[in-house]
N, CA, C and O atoms as a MOPAC input file, in Angstrom:
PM7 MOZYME 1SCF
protein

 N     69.39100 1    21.30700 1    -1.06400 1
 C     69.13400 1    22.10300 1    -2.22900 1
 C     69.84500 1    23.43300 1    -2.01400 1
 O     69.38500 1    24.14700 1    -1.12300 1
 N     70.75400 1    23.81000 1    -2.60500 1
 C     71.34800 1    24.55300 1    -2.85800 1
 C     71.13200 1    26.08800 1    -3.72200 1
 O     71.52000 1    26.17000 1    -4.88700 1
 N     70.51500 1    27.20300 1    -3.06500 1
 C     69.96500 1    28.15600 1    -4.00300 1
 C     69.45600 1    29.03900 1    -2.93700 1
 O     69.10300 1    28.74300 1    -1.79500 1
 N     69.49300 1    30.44600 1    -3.67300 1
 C     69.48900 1    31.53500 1    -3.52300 1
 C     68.66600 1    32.03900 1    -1.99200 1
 O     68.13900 1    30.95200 1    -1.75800 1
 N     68.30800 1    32.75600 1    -1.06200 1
 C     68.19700 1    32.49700 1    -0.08100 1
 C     66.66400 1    33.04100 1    -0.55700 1
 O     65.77300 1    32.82700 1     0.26500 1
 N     66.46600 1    33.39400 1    -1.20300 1
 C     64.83000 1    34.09300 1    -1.40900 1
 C     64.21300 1    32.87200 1    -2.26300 1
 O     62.98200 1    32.89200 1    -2.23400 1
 N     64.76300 1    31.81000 1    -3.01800 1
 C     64.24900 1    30.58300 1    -4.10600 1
 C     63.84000 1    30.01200 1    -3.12300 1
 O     62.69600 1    29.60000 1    -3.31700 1
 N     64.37100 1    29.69400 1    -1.76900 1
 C     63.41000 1    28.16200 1    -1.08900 1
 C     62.48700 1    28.61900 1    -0.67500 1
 O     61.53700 1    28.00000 1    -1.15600 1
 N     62.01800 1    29.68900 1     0.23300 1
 C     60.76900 1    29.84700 1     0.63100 1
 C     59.68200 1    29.67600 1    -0.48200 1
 O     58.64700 1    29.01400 1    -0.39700 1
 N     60.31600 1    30.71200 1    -1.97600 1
 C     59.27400 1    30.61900 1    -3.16100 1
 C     58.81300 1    29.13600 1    -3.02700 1
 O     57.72700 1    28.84900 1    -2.52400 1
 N     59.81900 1    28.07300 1    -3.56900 1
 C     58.76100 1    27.29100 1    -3.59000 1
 C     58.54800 1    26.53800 1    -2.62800 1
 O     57.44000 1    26.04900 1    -2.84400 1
 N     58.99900 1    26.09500 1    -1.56400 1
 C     58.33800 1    26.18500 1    -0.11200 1
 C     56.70900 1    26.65600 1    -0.19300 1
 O     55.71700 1    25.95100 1    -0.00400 1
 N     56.77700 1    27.96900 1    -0.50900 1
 C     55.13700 1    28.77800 1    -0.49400 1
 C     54.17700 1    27.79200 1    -1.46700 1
 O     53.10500 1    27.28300 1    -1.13800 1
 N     55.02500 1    27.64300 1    -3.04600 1
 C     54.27900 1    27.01600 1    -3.89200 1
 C     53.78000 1    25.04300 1    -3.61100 1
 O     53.07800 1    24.17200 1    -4.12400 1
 N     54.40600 1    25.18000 1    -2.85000 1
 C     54.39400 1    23.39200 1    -2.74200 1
 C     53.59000 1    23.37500 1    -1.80500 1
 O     52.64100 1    22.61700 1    -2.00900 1
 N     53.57100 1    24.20100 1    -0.31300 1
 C     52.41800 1    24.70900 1     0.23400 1
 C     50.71100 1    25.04700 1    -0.18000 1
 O     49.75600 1    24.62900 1     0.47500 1
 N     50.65200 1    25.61300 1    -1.00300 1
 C     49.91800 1    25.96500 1    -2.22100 1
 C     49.39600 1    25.00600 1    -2.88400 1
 O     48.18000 1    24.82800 1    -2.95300 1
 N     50.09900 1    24.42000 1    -3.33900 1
 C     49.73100 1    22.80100 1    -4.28100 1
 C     48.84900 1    21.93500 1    -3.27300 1
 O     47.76000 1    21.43900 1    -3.56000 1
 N     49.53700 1    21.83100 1    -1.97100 1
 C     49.26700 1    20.83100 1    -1.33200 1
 C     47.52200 1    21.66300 1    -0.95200 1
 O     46.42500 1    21.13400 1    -1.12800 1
 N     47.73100 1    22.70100 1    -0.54900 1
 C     46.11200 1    23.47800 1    -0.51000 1
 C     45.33100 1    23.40200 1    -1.21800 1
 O     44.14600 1    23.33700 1    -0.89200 1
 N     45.86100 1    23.38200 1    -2.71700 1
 C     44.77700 1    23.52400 1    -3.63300 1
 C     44.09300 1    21.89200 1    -3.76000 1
 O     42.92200 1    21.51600 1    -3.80500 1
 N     45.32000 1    21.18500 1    -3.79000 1
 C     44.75700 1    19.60100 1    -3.82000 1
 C     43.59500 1    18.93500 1    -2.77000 1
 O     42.75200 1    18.11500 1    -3.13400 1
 N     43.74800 1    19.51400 1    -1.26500 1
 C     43.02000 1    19.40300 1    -0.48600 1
 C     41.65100 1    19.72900 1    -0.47800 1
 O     40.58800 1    19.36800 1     0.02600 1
 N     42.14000 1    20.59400 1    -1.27700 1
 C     40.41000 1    21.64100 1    -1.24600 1
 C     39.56400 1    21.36300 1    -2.68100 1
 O     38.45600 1    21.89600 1    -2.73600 1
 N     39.94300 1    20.67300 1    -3.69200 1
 C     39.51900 1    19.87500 1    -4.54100 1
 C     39.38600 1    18.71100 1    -3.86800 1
 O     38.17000 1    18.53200 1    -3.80900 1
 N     40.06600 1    17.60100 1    -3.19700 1
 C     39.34100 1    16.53100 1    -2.37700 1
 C     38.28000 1    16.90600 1    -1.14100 1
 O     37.42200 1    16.09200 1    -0.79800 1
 N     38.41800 1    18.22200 1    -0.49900 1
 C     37.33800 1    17.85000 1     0.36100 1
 C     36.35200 1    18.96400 1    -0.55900 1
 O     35.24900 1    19.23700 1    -0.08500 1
 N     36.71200 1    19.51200 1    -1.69900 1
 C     35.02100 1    19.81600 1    -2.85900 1
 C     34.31800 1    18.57400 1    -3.25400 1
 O     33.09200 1    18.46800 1    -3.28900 1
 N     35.42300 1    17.35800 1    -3.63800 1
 C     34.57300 1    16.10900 1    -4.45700 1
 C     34.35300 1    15.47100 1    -3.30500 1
 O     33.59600 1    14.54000 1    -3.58000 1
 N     34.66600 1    15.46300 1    -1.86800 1
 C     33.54000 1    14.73300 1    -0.84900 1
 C     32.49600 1    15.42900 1    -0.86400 1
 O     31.45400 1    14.78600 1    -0.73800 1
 N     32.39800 1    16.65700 1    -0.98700 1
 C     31.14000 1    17.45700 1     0.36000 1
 C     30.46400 1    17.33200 1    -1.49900 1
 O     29.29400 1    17.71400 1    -1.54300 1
 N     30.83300 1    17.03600 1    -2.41800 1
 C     29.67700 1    17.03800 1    -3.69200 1
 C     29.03300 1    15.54800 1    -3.58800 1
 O     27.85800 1    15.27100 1    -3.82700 1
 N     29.73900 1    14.92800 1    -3.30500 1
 C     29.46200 1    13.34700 1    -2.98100 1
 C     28.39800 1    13.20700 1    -2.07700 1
 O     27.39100 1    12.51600 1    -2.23200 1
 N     28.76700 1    14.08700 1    -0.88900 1
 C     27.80400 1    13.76000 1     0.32500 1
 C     26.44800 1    14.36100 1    -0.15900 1
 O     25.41500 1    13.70000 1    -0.05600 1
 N     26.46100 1    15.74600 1    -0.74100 1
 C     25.38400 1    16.47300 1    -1.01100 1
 C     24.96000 1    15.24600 1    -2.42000 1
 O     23.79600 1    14.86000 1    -2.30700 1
 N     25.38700 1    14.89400 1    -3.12300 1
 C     24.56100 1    13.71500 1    -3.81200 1
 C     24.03600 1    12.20000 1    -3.11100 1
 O     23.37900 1    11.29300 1    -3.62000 1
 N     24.58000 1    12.33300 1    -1.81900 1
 C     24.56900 1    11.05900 1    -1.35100 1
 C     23.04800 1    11.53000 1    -0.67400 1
 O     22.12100 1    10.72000 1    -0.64600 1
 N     22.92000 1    12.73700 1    -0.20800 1
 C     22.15500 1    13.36300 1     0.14100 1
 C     20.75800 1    13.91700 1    -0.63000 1
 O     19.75700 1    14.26400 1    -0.00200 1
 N     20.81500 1    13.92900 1    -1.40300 1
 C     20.10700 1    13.92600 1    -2.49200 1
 C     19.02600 1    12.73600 1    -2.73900 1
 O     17.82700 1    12.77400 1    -3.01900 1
 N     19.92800 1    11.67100 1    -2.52300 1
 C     19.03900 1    10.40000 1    -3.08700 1
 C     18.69000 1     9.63900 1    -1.85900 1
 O     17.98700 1     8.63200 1    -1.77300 1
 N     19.23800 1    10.22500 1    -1.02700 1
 C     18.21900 1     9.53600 1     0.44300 1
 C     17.13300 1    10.27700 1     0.63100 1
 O     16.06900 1     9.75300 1     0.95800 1
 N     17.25600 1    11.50200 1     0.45900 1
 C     15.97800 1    12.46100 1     0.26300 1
 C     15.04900 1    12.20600 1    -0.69400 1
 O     13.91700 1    12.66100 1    -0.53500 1
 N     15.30600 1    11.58200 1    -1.63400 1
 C     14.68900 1    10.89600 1    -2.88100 1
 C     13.99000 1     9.50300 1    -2.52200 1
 O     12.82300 1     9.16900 1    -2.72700 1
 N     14.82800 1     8.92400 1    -2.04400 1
 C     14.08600 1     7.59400 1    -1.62700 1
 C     13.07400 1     7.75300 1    -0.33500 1
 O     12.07000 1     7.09600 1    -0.06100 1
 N     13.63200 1     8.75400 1     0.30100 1
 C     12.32500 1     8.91500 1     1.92300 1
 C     11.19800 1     9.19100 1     1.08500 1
 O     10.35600 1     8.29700 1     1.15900 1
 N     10.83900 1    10.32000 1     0.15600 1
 C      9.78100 1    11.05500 1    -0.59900 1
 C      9.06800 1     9.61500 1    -1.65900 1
 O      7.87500 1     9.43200 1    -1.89800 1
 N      9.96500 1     8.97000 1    -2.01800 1
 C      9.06700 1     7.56900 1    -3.09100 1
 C      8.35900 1     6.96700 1    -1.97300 1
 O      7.13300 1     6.86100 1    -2.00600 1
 N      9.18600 1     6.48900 1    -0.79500 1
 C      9.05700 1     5.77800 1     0.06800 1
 C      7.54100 1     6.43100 1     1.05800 1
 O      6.77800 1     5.65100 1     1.63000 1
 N      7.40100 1     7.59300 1     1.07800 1
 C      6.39000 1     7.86700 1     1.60900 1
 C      5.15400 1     8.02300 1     0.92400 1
 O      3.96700 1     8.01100 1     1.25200 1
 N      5.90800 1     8.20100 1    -0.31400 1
 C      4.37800 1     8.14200 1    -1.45800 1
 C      3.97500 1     6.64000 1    -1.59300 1
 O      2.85600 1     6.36000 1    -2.02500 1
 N      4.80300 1     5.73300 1    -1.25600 1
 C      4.02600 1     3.85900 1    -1.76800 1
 C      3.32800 1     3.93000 1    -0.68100 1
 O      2.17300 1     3.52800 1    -0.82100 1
 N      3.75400 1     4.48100 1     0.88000 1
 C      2.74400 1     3.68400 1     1.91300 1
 C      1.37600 1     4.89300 1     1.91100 1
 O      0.28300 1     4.48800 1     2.30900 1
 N      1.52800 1     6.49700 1     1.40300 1
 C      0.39400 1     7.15000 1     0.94800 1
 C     -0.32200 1     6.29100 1     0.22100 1
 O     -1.19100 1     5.64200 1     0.80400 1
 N     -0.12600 1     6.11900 1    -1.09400 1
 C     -1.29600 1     5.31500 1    -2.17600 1
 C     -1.77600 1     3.88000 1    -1.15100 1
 O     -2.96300 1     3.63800 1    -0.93100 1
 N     -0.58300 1     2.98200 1    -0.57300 1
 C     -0.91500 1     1.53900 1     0.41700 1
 C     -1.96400 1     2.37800 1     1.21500 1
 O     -2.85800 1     1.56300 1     1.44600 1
 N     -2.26300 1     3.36800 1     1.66300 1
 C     -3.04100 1     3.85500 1     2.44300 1
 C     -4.20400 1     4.27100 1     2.38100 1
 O     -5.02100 1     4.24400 1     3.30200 1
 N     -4.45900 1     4.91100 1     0.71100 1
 C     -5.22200 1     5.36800 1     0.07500 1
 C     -5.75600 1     3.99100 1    -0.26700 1
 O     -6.93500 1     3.69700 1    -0.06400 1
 N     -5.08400 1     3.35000 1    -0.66400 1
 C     -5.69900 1     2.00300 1    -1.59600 1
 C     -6.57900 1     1.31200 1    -0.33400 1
 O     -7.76500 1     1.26500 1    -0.65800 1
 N     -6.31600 1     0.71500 1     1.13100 1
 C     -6.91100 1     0.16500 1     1.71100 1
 C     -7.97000 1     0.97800 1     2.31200 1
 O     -8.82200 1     0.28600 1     2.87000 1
 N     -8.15100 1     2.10600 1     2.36000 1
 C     -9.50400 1     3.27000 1     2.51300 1
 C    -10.35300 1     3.06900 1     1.55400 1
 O    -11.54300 1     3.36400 1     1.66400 1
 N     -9.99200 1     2.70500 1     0.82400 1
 C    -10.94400 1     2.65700 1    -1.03600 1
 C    -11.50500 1     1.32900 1    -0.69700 1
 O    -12.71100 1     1.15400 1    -0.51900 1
 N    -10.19000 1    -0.04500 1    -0.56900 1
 C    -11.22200 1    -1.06800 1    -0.49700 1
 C    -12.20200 1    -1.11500 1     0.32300 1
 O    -13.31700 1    -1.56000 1     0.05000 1
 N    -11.65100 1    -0.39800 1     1.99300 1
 C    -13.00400 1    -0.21700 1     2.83600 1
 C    -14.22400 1    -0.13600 1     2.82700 1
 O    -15.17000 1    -0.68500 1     3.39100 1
 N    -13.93300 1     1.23400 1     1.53400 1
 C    -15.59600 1     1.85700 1     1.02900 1
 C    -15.78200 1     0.99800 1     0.34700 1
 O    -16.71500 1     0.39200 1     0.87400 1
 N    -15.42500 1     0.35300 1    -0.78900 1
 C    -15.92900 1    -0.79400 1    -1.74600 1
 C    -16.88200 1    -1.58100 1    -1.06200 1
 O    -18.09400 1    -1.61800 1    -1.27300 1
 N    -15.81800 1    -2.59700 1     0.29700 1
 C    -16.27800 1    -3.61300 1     0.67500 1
 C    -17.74000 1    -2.67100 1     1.27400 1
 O    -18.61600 1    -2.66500 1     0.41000 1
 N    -18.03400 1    -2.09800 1     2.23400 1
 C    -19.11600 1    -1.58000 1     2.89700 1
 C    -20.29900 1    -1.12300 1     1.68700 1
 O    -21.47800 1    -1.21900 1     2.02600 1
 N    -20.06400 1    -0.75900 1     0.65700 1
 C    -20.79900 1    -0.55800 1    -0.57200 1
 C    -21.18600 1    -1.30900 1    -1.07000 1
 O    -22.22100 1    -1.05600 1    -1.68600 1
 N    -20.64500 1    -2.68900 1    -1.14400 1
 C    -21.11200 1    -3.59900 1    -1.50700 1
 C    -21.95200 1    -4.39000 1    -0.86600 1
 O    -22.82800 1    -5.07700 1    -1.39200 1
 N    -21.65700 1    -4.29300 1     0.47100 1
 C    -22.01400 1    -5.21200 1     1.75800 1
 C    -23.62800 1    -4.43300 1     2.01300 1
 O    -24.48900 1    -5.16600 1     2.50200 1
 N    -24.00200 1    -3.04400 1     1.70000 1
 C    -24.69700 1    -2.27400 1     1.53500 1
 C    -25.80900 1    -2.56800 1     0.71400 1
 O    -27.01000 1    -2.65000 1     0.97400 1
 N    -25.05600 1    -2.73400 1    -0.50800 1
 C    -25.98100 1    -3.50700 1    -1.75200 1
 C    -26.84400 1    -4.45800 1    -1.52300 1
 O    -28.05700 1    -4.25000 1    -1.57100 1
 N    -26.41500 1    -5.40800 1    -1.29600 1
 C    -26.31700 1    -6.51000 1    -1.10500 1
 C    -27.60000 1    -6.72400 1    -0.24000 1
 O    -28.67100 1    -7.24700 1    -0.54400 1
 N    -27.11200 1    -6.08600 1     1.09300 1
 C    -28.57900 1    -6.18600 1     2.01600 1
 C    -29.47700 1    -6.09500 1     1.59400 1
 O    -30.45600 1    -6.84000 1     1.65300 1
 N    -29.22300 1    -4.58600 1     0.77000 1
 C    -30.82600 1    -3.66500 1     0.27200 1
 C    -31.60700 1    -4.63300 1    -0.64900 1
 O    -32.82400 1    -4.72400 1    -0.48700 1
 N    -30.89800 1    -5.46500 1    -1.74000 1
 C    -31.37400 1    -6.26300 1    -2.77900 1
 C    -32.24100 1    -7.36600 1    -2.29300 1
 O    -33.31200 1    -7.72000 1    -2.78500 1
 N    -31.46100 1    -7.99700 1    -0.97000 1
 C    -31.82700 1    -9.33000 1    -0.00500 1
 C    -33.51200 1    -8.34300 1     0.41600 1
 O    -34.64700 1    -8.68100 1     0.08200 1
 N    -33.20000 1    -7.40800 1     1.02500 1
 C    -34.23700 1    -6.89000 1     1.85100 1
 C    -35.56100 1    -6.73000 1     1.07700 1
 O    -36.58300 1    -7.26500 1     1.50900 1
 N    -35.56400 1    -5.90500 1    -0.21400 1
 C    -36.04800 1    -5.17300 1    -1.24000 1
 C    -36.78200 1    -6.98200 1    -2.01200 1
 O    -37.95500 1    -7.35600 1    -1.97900 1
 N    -35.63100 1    -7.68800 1    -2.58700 1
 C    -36.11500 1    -9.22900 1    -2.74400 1
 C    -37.16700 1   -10.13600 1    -2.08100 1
 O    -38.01800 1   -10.72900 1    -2.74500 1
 N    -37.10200 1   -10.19100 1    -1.18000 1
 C    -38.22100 1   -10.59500 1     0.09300 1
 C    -39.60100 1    -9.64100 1     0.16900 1
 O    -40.74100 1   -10.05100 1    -0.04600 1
 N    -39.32500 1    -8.64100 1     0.42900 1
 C    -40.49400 1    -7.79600 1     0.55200 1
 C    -41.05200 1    -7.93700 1    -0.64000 1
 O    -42.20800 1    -7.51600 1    -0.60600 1
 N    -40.70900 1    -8.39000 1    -1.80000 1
 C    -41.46200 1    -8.04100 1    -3.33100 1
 C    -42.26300 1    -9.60000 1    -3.48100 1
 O    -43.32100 1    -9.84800 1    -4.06000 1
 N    -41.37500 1   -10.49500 1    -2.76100 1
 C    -41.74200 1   -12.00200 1    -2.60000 1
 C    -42.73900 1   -11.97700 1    -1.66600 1
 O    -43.74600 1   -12.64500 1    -1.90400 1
 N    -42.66000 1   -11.24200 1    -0.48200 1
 C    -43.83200 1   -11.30400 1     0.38600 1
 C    -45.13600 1   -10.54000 1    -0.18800 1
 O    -46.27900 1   -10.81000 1     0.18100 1
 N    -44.76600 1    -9.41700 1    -1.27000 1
 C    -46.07700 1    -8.58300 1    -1.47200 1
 C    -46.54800 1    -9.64600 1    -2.67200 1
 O    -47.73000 1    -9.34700 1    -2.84400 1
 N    -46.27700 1   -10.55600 1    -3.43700 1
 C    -46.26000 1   -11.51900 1    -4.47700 1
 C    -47.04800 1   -12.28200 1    -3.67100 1
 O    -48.25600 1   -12.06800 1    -3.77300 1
 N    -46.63800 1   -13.24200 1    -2.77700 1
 C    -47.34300 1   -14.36400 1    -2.36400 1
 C    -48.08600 1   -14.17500 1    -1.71000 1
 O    -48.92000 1   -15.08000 1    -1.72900 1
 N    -48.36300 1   -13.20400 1    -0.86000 1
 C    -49.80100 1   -12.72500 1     0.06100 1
 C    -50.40700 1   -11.72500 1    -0.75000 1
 O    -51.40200 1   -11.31300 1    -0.15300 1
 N    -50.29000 1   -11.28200 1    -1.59300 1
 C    -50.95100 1   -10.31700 1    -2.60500 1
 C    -52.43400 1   -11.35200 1    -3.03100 1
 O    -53.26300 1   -10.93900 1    -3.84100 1

């Protein structure tokens, strides 16, 4: 290329330049990528810890159910008999 001794560096500098600016728009749309990639793994840990919270909550609940019931149950058996025993020896 043939030209002026101050023209090649110019665009020398500018093609330099280009190639910078292009770089730095590809590594902006990775590090936006990663920070979204980032985003939704952080998203899924937080769902993910809320299903085995409620799985956790939920089998504490049936606990009390079952023992509440199992509770009942006696008292009625117990309470049943004694009303049968004050009935038939009455």
């Amino acid at each position: 290329m043939a030209a002026e001794p101050g023209q090649a560096p110019v665009a020398r500098m500018d093609q330099s330049l280009d190639e910078f600016e292009e770089a730095f728009e590809r590594e902006s749309e990775i590090d936006l990528q990663r920070r979204e990639d980032l985003r939704l793994r952080a998203a899924n840990r937080s769902r993910a810890r809320r299903i085995v919270k409620g799985e956790q909550r939920g089998r504490v609940r049936f606990s009390v159910l079952v023992l509440a019931l199992t509770a009942t149950v006696v008292t009625v058996v117990v309470v049943m008999f004694e009303v049968l025993a004050w009935l038939v020896g009455g």
